[in-house]
BATOR-588172 format. One record per atom (N, C-alpha, C): atom name; residue number from 1; z, y, x. Coordinates in pm, 1 decimal, always signed. Layout:
BEGIN
CA, NUM, Z, Y, X $
...
! end
This chain:
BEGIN
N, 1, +0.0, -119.1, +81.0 $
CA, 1, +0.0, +0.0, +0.0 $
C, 1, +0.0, +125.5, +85.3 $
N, 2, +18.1, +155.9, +177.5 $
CA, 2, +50.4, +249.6, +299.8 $
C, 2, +156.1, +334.5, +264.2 $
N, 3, +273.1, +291.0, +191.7 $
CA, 3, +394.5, +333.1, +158.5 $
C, 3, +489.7, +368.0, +299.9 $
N, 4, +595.4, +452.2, +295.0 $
CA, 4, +633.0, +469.8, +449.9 $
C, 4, +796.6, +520.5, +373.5 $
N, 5, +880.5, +454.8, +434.0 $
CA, 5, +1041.5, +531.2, +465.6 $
C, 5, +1090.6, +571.4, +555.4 $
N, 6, +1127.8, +683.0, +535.3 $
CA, 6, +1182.2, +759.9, +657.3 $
C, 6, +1323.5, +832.7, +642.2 $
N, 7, +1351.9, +746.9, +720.3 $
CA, 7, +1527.4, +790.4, +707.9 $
C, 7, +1569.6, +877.5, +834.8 $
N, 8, +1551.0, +1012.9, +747.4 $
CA, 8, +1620.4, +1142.5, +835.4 $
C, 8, +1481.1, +1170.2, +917.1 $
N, 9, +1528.0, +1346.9, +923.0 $
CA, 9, +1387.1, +1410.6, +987.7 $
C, 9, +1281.7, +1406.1, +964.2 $
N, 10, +1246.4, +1430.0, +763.5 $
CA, 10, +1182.6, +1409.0, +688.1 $
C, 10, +1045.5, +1550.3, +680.4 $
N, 11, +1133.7, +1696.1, +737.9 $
CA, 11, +1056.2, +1807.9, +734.2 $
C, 11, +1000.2, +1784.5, +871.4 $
N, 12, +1053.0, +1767.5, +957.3 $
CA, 12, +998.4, +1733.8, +1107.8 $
C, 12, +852.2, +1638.7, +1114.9 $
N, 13, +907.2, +1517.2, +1036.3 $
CA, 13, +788.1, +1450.9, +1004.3 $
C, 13, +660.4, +1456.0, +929.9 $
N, 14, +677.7, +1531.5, +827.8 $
CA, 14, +566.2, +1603.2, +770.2 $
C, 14, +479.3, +1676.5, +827.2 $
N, 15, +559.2, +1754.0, +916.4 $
CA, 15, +485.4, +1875.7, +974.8 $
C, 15, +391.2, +1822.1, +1078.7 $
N, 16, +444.8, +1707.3, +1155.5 $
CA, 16, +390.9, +1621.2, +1269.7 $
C, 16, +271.4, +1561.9, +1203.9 $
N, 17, +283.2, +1505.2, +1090.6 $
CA, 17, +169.7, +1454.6, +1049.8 $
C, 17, +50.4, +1557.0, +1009.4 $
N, 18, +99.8, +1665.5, +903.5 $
CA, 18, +26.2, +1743.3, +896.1 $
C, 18, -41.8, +1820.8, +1020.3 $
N, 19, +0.7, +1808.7, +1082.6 $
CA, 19, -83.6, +1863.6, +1278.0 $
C, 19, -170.8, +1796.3, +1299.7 $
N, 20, -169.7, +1672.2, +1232.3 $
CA, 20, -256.1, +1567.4, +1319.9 $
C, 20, -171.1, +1461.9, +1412.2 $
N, 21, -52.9, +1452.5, +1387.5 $
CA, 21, +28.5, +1340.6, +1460.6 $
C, 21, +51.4, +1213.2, +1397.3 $
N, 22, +93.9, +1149.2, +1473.5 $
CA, 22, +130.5, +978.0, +1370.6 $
C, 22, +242.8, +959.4, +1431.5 $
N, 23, +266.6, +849.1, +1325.5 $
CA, 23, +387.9, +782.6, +1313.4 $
C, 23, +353.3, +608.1, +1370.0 $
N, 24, +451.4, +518.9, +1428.5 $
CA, 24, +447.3, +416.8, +1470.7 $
C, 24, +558.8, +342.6, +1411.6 $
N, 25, +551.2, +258.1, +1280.3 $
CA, 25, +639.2, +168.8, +1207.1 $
C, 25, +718.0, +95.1, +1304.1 $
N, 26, +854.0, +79.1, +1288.9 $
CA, 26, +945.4, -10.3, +1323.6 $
C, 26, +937.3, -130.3, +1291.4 $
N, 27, +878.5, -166.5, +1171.2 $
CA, 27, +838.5, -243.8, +1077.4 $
C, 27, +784.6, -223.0, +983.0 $
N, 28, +718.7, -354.6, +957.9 $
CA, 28, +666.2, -334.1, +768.9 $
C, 28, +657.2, -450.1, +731.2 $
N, 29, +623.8, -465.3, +593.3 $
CA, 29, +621.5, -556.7, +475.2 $
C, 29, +464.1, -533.5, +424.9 $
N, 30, +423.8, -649.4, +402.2 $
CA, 30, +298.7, -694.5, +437.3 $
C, 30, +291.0, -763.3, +283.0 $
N, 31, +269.9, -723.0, +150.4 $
CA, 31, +299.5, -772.7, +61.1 $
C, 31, +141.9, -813.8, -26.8 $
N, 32, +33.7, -836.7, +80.3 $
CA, 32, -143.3, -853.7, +5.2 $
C, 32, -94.7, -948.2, -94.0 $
N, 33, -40.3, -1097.9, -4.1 $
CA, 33, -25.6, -1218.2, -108.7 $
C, 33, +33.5, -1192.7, -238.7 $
N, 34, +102.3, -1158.5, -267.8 $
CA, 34, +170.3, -1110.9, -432.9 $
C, 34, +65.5, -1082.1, -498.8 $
N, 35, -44.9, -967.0, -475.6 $
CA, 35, -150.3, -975.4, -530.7 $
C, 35, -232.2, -1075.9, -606.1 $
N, 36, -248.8, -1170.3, -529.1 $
CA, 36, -277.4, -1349.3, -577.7 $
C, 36, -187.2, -1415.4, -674.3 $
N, 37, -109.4, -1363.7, -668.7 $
CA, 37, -48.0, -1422.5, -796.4 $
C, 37, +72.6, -1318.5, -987.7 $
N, 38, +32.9, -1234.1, -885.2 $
CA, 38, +93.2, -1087.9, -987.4 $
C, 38, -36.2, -993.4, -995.8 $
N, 39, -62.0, -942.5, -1151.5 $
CA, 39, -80.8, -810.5, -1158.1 $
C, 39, -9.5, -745.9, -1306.6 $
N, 40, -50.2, -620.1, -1260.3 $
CA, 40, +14.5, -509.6, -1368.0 $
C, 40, -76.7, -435.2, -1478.7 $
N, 41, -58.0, -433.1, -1598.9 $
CA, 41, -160.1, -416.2, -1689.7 $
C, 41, -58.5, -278.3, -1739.4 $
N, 42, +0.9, -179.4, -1676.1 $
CA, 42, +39.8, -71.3, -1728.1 $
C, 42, +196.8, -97.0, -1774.0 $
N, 43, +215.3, -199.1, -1878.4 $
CA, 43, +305.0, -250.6, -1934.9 $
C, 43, +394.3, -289.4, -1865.0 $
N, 44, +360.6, -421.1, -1832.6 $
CA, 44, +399.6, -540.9, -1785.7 $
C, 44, +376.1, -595.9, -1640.4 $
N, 45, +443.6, -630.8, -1547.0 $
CA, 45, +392.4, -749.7, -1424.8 $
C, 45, +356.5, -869.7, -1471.1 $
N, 46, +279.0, -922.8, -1450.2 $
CA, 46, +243.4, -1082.3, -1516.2 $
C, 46, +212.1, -1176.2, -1419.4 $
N, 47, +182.8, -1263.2, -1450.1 $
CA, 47, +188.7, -1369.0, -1365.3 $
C, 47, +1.8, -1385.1, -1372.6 $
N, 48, -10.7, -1441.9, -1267.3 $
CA, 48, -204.0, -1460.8, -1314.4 $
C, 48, -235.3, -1605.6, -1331.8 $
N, 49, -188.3, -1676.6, -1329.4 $
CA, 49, -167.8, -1814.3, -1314.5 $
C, 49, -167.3, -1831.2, -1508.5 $
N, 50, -33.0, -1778.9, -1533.8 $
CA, 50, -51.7, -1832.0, -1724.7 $
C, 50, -67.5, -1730.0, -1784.9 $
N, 51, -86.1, -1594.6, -1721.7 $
CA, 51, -69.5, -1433.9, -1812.3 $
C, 51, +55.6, -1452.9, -1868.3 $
N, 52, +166.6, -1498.8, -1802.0 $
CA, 52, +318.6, -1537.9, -1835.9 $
C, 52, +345.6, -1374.0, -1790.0 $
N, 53, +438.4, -1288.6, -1896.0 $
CA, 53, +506.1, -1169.0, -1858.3 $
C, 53, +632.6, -1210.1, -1764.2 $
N, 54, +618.3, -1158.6, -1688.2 $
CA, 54, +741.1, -1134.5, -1559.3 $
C, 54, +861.1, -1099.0, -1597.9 $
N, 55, +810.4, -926.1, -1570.9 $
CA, 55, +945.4, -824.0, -1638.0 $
C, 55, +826.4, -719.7, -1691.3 $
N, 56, +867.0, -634.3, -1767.5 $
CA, 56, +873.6, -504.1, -1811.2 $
C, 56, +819.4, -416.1, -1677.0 $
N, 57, +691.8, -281.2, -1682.4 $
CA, 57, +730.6, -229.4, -1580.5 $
C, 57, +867.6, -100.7, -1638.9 $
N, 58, +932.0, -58.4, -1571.6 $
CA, 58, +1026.5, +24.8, -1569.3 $
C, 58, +1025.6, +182.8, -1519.4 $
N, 59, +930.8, +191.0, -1434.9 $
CA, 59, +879.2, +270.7, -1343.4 $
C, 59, +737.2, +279.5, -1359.4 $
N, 60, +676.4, +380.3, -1390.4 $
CA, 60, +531.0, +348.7, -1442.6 $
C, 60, +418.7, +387.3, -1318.2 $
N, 61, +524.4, +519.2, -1265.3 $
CA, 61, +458.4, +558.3, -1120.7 $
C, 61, +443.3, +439.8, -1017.5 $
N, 62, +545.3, +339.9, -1023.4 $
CA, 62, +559.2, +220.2, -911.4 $
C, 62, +414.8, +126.7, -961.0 $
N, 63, +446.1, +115.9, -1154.1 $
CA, 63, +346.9, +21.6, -1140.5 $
C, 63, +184.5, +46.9, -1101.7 $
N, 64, +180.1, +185.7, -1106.8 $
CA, 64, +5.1, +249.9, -1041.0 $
C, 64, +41.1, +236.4, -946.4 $
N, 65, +110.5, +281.5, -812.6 $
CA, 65, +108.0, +216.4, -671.3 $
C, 65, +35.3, +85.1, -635.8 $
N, 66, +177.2, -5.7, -743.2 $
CA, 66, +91.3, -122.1, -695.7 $
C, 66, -24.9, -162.9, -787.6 $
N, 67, -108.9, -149.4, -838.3 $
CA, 67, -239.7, -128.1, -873.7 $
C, 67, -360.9, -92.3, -796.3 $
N, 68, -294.1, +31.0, -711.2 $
CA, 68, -395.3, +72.2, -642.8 $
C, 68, -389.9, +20.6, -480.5 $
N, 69, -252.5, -52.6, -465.2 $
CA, 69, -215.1, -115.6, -360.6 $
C, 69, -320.0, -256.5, -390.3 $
N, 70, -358.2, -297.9, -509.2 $
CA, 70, -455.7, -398.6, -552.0 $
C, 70, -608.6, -346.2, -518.6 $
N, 71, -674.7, -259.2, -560.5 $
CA, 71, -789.4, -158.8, -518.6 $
C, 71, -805.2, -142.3, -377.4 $
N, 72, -686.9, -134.5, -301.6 $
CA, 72, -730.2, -115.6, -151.0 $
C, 72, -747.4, -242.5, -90.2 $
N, 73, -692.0, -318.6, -127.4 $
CA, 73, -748.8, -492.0, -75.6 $
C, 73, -832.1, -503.6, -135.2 $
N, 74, -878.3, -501.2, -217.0 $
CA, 74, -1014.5, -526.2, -324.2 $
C, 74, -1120.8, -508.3, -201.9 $
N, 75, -1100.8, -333.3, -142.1 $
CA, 75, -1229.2, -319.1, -118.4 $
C, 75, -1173.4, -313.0, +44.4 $
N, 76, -1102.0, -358.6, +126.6 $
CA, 76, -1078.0, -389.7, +237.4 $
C, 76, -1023.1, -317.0, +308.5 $
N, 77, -955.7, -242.7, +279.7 $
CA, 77, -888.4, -107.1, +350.0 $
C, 77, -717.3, -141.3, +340.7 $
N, 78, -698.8, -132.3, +500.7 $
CA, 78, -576.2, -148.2, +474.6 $
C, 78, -482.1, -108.9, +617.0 $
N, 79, -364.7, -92.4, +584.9 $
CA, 79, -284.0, +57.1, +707.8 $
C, 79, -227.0, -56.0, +819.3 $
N, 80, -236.1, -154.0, +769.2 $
CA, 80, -200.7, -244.1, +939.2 $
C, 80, -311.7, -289.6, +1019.5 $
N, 81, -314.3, -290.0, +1100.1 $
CA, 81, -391.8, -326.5, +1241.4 $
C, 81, -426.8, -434.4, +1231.4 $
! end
């Protein structure tokens, strides 16, 4: 999804990026596979296997993330190396 947390030195970091600087992850979470077996129809997370409902989404902004976190694997674009 190219989601990023940054704990502390949040205006510092903006500004760095906005210059034209980067950032180098400590880590990340690598979550394509879920894709293969979850998607989100606005509503709901479902399962793709039986169109079995999961949960509820709760967060509607989270569930377009991951949607479009679906769209960027679709078409091959993606923030790890």
């Amino acid at each position: 999804m190219g989601i990023a947390w940054v704990n502390g030195g949040n205006h510092s970091i903006t500004m760095g990026i906005v210059q034209g600087g980067e950032l180098e992850p400590e880590y990340y979470y690598d979550i394509s596979e879920v894709y293969k077996y979850v998607y989100c129809d606005g509503e709901n997370f479902i399962r793709t296997e039986d169109n079995k409902v999961i949960a509820k989404v709760t967060n509607v902004e989270f569930a377009a993330i991951f949607e479009i976190g679906r769209l960027l694997i679709e078409k091959g674009m993606s923030f790890i190396d």
